[in-house]
C-alpha positions in Angstrom: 25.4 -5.9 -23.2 25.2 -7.8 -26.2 24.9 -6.1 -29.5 23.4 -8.8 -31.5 20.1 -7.8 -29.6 17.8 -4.7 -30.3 17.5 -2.0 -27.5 14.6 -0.4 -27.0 15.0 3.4 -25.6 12.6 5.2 -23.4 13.0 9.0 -22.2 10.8 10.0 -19.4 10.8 12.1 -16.4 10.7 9.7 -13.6 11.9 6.1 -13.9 10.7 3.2 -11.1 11.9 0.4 -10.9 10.3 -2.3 -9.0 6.0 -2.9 -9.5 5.3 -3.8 -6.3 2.6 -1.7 -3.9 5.6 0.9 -3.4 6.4 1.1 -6.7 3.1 0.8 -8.2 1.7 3.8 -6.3 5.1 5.8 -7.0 4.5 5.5 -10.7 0.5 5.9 -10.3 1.1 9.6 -8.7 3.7 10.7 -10.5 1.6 10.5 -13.9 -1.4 11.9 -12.4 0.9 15.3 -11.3 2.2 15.2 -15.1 5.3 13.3 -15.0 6.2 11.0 -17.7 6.9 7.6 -15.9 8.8 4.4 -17.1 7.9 1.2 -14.7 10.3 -1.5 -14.7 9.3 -4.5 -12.9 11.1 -8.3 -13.0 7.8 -10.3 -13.0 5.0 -10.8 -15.1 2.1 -9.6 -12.5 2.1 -6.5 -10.1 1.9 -6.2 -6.6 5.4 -7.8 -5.7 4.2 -9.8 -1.7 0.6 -9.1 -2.5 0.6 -10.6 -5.8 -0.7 -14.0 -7.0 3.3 -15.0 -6.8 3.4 -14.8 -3.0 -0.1 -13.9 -2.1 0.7 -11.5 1.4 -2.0 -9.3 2.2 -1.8 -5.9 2.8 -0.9 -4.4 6.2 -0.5 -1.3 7.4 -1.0 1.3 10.2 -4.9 0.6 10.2 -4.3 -2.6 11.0 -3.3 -2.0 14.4 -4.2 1.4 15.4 -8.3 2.5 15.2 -8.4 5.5 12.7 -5.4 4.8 10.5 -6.3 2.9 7.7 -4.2 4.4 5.1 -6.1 6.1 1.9 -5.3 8.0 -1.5 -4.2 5.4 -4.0 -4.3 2.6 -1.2 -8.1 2.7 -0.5 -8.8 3.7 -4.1 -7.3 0.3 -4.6 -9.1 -1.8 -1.4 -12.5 -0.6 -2.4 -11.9 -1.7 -6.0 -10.8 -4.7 -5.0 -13.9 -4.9 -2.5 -16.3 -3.9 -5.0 -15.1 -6.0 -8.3 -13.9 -8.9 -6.5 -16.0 -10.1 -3.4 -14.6 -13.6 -3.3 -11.2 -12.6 -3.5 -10.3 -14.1 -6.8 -6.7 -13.8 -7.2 -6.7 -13.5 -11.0 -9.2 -10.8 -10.5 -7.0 -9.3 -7.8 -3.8 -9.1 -10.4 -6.2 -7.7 -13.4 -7.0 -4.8 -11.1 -3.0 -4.4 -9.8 -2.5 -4.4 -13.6 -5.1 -2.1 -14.8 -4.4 0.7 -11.8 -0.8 1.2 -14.0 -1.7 -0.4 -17.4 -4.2 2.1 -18.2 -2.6 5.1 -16.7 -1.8 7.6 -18.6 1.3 9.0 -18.7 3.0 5.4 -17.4 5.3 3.1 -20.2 4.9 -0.5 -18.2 7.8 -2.6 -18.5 7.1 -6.4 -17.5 9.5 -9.4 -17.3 12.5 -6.9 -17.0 15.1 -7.0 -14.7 17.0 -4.3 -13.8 21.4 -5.0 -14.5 23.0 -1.6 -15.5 23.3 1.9 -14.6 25.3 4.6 -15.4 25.9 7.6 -13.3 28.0 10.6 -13.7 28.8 13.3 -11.3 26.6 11.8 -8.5 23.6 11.2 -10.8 22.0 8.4 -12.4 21.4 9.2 -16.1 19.7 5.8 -17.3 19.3 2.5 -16.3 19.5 -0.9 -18.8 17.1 -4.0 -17.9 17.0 -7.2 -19.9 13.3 -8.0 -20.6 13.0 -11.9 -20.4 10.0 -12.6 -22.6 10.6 -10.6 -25.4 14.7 -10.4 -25.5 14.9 -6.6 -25.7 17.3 -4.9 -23.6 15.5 -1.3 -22.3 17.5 1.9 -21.6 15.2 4.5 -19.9 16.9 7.9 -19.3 15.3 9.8 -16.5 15.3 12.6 -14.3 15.0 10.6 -10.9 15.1 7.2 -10.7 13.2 5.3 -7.9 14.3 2.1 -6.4 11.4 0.4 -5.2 12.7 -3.0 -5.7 12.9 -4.7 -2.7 16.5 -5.8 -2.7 17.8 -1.9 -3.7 19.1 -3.0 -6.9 20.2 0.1 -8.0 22.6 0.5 -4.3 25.2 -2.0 -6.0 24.8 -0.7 -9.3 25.1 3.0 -8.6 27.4 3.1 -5.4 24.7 4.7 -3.2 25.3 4.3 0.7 23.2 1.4 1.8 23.1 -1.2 5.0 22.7 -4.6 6.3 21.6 -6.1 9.1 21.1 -5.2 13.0 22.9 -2.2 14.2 24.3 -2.1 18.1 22.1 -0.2 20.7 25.1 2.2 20.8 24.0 3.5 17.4 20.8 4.8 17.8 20.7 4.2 21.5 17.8 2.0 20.4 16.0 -0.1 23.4 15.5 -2.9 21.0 19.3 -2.9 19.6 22.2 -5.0 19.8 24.9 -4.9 22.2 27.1 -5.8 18.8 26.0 -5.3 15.2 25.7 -7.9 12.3 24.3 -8.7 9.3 21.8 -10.8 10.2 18.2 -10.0 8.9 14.9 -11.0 8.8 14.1 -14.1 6.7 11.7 -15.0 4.3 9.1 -17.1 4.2 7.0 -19.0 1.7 3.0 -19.1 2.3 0.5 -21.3 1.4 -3.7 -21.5 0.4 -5.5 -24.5 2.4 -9.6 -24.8 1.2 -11.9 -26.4 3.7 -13.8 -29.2 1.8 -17.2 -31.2 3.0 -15.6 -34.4 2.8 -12.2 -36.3 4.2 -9.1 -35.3 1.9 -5.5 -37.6 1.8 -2.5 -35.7 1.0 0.9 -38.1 -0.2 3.7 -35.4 0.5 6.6 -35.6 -2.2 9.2 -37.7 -1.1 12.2 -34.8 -0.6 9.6 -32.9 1.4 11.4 -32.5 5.7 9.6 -35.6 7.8 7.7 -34.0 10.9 6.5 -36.7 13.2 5.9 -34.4 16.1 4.8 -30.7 17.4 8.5 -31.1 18.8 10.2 -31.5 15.3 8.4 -28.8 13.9 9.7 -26.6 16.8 6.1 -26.3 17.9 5.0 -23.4 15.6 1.2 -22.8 15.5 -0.2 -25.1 13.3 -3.9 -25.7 14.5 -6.1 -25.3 11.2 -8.9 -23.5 13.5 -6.0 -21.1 15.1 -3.9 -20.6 11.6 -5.0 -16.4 11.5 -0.7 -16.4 11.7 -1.1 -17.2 7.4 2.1 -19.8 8.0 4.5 -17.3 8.5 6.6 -19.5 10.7 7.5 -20.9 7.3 10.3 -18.6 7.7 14.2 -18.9 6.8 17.3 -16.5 5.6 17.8 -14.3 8.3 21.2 -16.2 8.8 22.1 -16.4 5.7 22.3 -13.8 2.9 18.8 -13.0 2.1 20.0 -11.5 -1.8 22.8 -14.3 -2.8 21.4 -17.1 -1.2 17.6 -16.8 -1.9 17.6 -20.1 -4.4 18.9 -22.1 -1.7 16.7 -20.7 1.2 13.6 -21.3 -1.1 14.5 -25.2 -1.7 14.8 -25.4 2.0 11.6 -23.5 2.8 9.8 -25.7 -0.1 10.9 -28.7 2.0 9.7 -27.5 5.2 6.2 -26.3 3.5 5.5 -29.8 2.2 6.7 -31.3 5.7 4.4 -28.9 7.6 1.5 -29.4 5.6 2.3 -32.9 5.6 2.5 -32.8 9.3 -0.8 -31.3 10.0 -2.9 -33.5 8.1 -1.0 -37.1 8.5 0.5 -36.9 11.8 -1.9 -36.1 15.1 -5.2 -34.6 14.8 -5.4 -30.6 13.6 -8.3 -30.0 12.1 -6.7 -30.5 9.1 -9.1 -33.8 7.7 -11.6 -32.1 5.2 -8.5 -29.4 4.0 -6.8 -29.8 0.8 -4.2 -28.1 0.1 -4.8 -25.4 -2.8 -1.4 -23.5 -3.4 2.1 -23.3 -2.2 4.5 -20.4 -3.4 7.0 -21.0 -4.8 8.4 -17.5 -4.9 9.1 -16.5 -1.1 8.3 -13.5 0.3 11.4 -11.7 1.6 11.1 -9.1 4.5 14.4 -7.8 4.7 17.5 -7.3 2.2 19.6 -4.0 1.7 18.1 -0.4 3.3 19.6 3.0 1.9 21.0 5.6 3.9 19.2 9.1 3.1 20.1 12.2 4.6 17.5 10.9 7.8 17.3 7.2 9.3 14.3 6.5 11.0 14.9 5.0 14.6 13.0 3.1 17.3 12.5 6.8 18.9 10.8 7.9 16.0 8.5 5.1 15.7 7.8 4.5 19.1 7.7 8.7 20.3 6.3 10.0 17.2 8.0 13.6 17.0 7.3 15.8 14.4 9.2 16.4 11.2 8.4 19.8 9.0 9.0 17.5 6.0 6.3 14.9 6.9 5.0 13.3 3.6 3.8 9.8 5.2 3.0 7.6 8.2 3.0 4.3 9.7 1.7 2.3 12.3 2.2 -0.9 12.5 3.6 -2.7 15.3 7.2 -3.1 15.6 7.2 -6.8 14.5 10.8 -7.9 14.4 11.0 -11.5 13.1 14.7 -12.7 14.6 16.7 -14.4 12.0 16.8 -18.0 13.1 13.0 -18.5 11.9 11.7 -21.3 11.2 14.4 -23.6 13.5 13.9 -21.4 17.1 11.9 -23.3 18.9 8.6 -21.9 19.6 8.7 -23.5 23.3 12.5 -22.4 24.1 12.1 -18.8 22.8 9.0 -18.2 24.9 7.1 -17.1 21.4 7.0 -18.0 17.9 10.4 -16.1 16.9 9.0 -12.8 16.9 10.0 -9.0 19.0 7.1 -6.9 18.9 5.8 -3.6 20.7 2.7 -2.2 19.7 2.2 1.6 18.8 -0.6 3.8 19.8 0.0 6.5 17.5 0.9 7.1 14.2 4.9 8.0 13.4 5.4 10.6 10.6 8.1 9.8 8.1 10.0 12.3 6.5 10.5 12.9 3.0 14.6 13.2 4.0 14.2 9.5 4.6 13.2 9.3 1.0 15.5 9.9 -0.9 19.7 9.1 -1.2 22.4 10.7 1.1 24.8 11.0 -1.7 23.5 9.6 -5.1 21.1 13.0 -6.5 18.7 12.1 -8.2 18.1 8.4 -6.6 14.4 8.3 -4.6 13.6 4.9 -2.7 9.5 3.5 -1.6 9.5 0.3 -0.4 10.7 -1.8 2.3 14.4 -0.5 1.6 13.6 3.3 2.8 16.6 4.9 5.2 15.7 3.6 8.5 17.5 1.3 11.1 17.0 -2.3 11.6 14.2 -1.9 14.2 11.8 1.2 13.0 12.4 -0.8 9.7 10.5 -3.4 11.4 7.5 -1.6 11.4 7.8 0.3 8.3 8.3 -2.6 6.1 4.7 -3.4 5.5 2.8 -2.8 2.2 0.2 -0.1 3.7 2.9 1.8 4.9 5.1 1.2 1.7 1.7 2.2 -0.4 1.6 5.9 1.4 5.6 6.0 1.1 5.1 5.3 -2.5 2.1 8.0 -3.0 4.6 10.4 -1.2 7.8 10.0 -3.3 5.7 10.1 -6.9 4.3 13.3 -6.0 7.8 14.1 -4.7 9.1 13.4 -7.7 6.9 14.8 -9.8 6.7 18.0 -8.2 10.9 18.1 -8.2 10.9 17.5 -12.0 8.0 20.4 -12.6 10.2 22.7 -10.6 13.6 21.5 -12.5 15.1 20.6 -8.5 16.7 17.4 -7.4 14.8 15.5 -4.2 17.2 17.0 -2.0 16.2 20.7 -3.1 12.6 20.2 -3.5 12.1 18.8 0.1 13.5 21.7 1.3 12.1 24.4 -0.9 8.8 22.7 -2.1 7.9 20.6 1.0 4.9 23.0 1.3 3.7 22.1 -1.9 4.4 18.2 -1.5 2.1 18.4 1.4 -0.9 19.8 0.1 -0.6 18.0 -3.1 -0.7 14.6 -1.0 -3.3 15.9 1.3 -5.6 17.0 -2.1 -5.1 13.7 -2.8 -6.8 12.3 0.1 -3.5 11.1 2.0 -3.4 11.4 5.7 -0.5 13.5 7.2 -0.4 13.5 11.3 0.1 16.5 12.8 -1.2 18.6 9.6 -4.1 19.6 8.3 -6.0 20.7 4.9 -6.6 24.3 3.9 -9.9 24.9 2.0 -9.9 26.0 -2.0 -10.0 29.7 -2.5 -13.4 29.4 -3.8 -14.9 27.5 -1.1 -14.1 30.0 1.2 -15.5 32.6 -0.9 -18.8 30.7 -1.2 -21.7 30.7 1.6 -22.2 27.1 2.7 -25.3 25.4 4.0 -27.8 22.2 4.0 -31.3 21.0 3.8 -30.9 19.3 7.2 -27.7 19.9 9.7 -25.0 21.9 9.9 -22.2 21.0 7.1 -19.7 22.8 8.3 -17.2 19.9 9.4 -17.0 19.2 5.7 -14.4 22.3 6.0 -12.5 21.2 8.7 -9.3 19.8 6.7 -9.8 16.4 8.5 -11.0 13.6 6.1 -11.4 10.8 8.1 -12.5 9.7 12.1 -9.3 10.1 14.3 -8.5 10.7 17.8 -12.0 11.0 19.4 -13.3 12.9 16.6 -15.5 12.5 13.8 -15.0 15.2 11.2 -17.7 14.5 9.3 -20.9 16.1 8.4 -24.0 13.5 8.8 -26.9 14.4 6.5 -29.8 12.3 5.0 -30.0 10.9 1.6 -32.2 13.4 -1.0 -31.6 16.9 1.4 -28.8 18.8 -1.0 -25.7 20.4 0.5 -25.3 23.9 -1.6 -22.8 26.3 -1.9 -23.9 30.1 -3.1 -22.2 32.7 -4.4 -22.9 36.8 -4.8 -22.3 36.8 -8.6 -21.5 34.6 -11.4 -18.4 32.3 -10.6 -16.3 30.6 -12.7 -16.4 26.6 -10.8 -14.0 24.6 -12.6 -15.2 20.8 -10.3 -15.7 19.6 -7.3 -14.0 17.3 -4.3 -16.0 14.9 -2.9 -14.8 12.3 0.5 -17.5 9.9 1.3 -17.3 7.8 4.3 -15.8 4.4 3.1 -16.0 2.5 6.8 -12.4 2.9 6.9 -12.4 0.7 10.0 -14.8 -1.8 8.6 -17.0 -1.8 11.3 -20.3 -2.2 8.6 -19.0 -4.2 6.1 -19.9 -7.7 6.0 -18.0 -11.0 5.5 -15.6 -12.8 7.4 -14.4 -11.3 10.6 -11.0 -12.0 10.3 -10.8 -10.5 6.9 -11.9 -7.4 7.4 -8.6 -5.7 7.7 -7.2 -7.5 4.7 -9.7 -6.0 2.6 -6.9 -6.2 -0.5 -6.4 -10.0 -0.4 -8.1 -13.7 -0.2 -7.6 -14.9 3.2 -5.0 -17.8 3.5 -7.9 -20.8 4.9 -11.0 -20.5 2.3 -14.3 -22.3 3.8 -16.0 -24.5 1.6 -18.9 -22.2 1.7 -17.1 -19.6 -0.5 -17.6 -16.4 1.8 -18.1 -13.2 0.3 -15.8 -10.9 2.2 -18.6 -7.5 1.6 -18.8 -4.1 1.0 -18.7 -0.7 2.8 -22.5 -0.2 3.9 -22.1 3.0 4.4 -20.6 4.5 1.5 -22.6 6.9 -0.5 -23.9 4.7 -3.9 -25.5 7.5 -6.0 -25.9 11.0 -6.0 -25.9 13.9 -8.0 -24.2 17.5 -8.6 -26.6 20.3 -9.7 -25.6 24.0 -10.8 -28.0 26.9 -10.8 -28.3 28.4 -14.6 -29.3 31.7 -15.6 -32.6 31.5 -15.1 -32.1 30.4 -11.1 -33.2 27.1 -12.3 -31.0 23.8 -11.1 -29.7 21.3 -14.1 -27.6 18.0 -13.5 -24.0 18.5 -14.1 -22.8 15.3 -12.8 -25.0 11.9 -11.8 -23.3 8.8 -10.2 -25.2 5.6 -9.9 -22.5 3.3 -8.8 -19.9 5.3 -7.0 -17.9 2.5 -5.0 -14.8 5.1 -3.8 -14.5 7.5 -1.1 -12.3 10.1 -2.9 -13.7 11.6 -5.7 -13.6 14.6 -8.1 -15.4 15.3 -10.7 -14.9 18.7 -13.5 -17.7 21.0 -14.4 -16.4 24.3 -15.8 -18.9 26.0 -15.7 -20.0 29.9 -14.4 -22.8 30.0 -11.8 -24.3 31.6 -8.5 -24.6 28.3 -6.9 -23.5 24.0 -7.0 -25.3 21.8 -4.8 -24.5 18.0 -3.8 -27.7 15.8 -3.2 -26.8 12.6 -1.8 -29.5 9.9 -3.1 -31.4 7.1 -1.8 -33.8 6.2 -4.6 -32.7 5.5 -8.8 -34.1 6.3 -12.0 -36.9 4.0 -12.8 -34.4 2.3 -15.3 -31.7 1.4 -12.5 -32.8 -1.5 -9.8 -29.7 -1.1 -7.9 -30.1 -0.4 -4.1 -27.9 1.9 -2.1 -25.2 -0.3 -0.4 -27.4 -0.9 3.3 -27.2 3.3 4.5 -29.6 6.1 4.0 -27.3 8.0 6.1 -25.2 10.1 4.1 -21.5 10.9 6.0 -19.4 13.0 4.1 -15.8 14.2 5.2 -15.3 16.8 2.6 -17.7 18.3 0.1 -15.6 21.1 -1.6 -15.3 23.4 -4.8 -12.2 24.2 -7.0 
């Protein structure tokens, strides 16, 4: 380090490094359970593959499987996004990934910085140096547990933890999917790019070092029909034979070249449906699937993924399919290989991961949430997406947090906290398969009932539609839902899970977008589609308390609500707190509900 330039010290609890989703919603839960937080992230915007930089959307579990759309932090995020930015503006988009950790208490933000030093003694990180690019500050944040949610496990090389590369042999794992001999080949990385239908004929002159394409042969017949494009040019896809860390600059000239040459292709040679399309951006930052994956004291296998068994330290899930991309990308035929380059399976279930698979086999204080978690090459395959990686991420901040409350290292706390972990990420409206919530104390001391139907699913610990059943209480809009007590009681707030149309069934908008709820799609219509909201959600209602004098006064009124997961504080001492779910607004607000008079509530609790 050179001594000429100022350091800037920060001393926190937990220190992340890496903003993507993963590293975003590690930081974002760890503050809101009372950890200080340092996040130190190498580019200017947040989001890492769902940024503006490489403009991925977000994937995950729900994607595939009916019922498992991931929530917590993740859907907090997707209905924000849904509600504040219905064209998908990408600058909108980043202002909202920036905001969720800008504005978080409890969070020092570190942009531009790139992680180069640690130093560990005894097995244990004690800080880590970054040099921040715009500013020309080194930072040193001292910590208590460090999380590597960079991507390429920066801190493996720079610590010593145990980490791994490539494809293991069947014989490992005694994986279906696995080689007969391991190497280090990977999945590659791929550059994407944004094509905008116009109402009129549009030339494109590629650049002159852009790859020539005359035929569907010569670009190894990939999908390329404008009309059939839902695979977001992911074909654009190179690395996997290479190294995907050391040789990235070189892999993204190449993938630049073949980007141009595709495009290129598609509109000047044959006829795609490419003649009113212009093309709007290319990234020039490729996303990367697949780099270096610690080893924790669990690694995550095809059997897990594909059997589902259950682990007693469960503090996540995934879901999506296992989507192997073999390395030879871009250059296997499409024709020859009998599909685009692609192994997949899909899953029918969600998998549990386990917090074991969390954290580092033998550095002690190191925590990982992203694509780089301990798993081998194949359940990796389905584990690497961002919805997965936003859950993981939700997990190992509350992990961490928890661990730091209790003075333990991750190792001690997910075996003598998991308990706590659990309900924590649970309280927090994050899914757990196999488990369940517990009601508060209170609620259970309280006498539940409702103008019109019987409420009592809104106790059943299950927040969400899965396997056949609802779980939800369905009531009408202006009938309260009141809980009563025997004697004054001290009611410190209340938890409130509104049905957000987690498979977007009701929301309208563009059919193929209604998974990708996060992100602009990758071919925008002239006709600048919105991409709608959740009908069903609950817009505005209010939270009464009975006074003294067995009258009922407003404690809390929402006219805009646009999340699902909610709590709001009262402290205050009464005989009963009623929720009234509302269809009509103060004379002064015009606003309509969002297309529902039905009101479906998962959970409707007090603490």
């Amino acid at each position: 380090m050179n001594e000429n330039l100022k350091v800037k010290h920060h001393n926190v609890d937990v220190c992340v490094i890496g903003g993507g989703i993963g590293g975003m919603f590690t930081a974002i839960s760890a503050a809101r359970h009372g950890a200080k937080v340092a996040l130190m992230h190498d580019r200017p915007v947040l989001g890492g593959n769902a940024s503006s930089e490489i403009r991925m959307w977000i994937s995950g579990a729900g994607t595939r499987v009916r019922d498992l759309q991931e929530t917590g932090i993740m859907e907090e995020l997707q209905l924000e996004n849904m509600y504040r930015n219905p064209k998908r503006n990408y600058s909108i988009w980043d202002s909202i990934l920036y905001e969720m950790v800008r504005f978080e208490p409890n969070i020092d933000l570190i942009l531009n910085c790139t992680c180069n030093d640690a130093k560990v003694e005894n097995g244990s990180i004690k800080s880590v140096k970054g040099f921040q690019l715009t500013t020309y500050l080194w930072h040193e944040v001292s910590a208590k547990i460090f999380v590597d949610s960079s991507g390429d496990s920066i801190l493996a090389p720079l610590t010593g933890a145990e980490y791994r590369v490539g494809r293991e042999a069947k014989s490992e794992y005694n994986e279906e999917f696995g080689l007969e001999t391991a190497d280090n080949h990977t999945m590659g990385m791929s550059i994407l790019l944004q094509c905008r239908e116009t109402d009129h004929p549009v030339k494109f002159t590629p650049p002159a070092w852009a790859y020539d394409f005359p035929d569907d042969d010569a670009m190894n017949n990939k999908p390329h029909n404008i009309y059939a494009i839902n695979t977001n040019f992911y074909w654009i896809e190179l690395g996997g034979m290479q190294n995907s860390i050391d040789d990235t600059e070189e892999i993204r000239d190449e993938l630049l070249k073949i980007a141009f040459g595709a495009w290129d292709h598609m509109k000047n040679h044959g006829d795609h449906g490419a003649e009113n399309w212009e093309l709007e951006w290319v990234g020039f930052l490729p996303g990367k699937r697949e780099s270096r994956r610690y080893v924790g004291d669990y690694v995550l296998t095809q059997s897990d993924v594909e059997n589902c068994p259950r682990f007693e330290d469960t503090v996540a899930y995934g879901g999506w399919q296992i989507d192997n991309h073999l390395p030879g990308g871009f250059y296997m035929d499409a024709k020859a290989s009998g599909g685009a380059h692609l192994q997949k399976r899909r899953l029918s279930e969600p998998y549990p991961i386990p917090l074991r698979a969390l954290y580092s086999k033998n550095v002690n204080n190191l925590m990982f949430a992203g694509r780089n978690i301990s798993a081998s090459h194949i359940a990796f395959s389905s584990s690497r997406v961002m919805g997965t990686i936003g859950v993981i991420g939700q997990a190992v901040g509350t992990a961490a947090a928890i661990a730091v409350k209790n003075g333990m290292l991750p190792r001690e706390v997910a075996k003598e906290k998991i308990a706590d972990i659990q309900k924590a990420l649970m309280d927090d409206d994050c899914f757990l398969p196999g488990l369940r919530r517990q009601p508060s104390e209170l609620t259970q001391k309280a006498e539940l009932s409702a103008d019109y139907g019987d409420p009592s699913a809104l106790l059943n610990g299950i927040d969400r539609r899965i396997w056949g059943n609802d779980n939800g209480y369905y009531g009408k809009t202006n009938k309260a839902i009141t809980y009563s007590f025997d004697k004054e009681t001290l009611v410190k707030g209340v938890r409130l899970v509104f049905d957000s149309d987690l498979d977007r069934e009701y929301t309208d908008g563009n059919p193929d977008a209604l998974h990708t709820s996060t992100t602009l799609f990758f071919l925008r219509s002239y006709n600048n589609t919105s991409f709608g909201f959740p009908k069903c959600l609950i817009k505005h209602y209010k939270i009464e308390v009975k006074d003294e004098a067995g009258e009922w006064k407003t404690a809390v009124e929402v006219f805009d609500n646009h999340q699902r997961f909610v709590k709001h504080e009262l402290n205050v001492t009464t005989k009963a707190v009623r929720l009234i779910p509302l269809s009509t607004y103060h004379s002064e607000r015009k606003t309509e509900d969002y297309g529902s008079s039905t009101a479906h509530i998962f959970n409707f609790e007090l603490f």
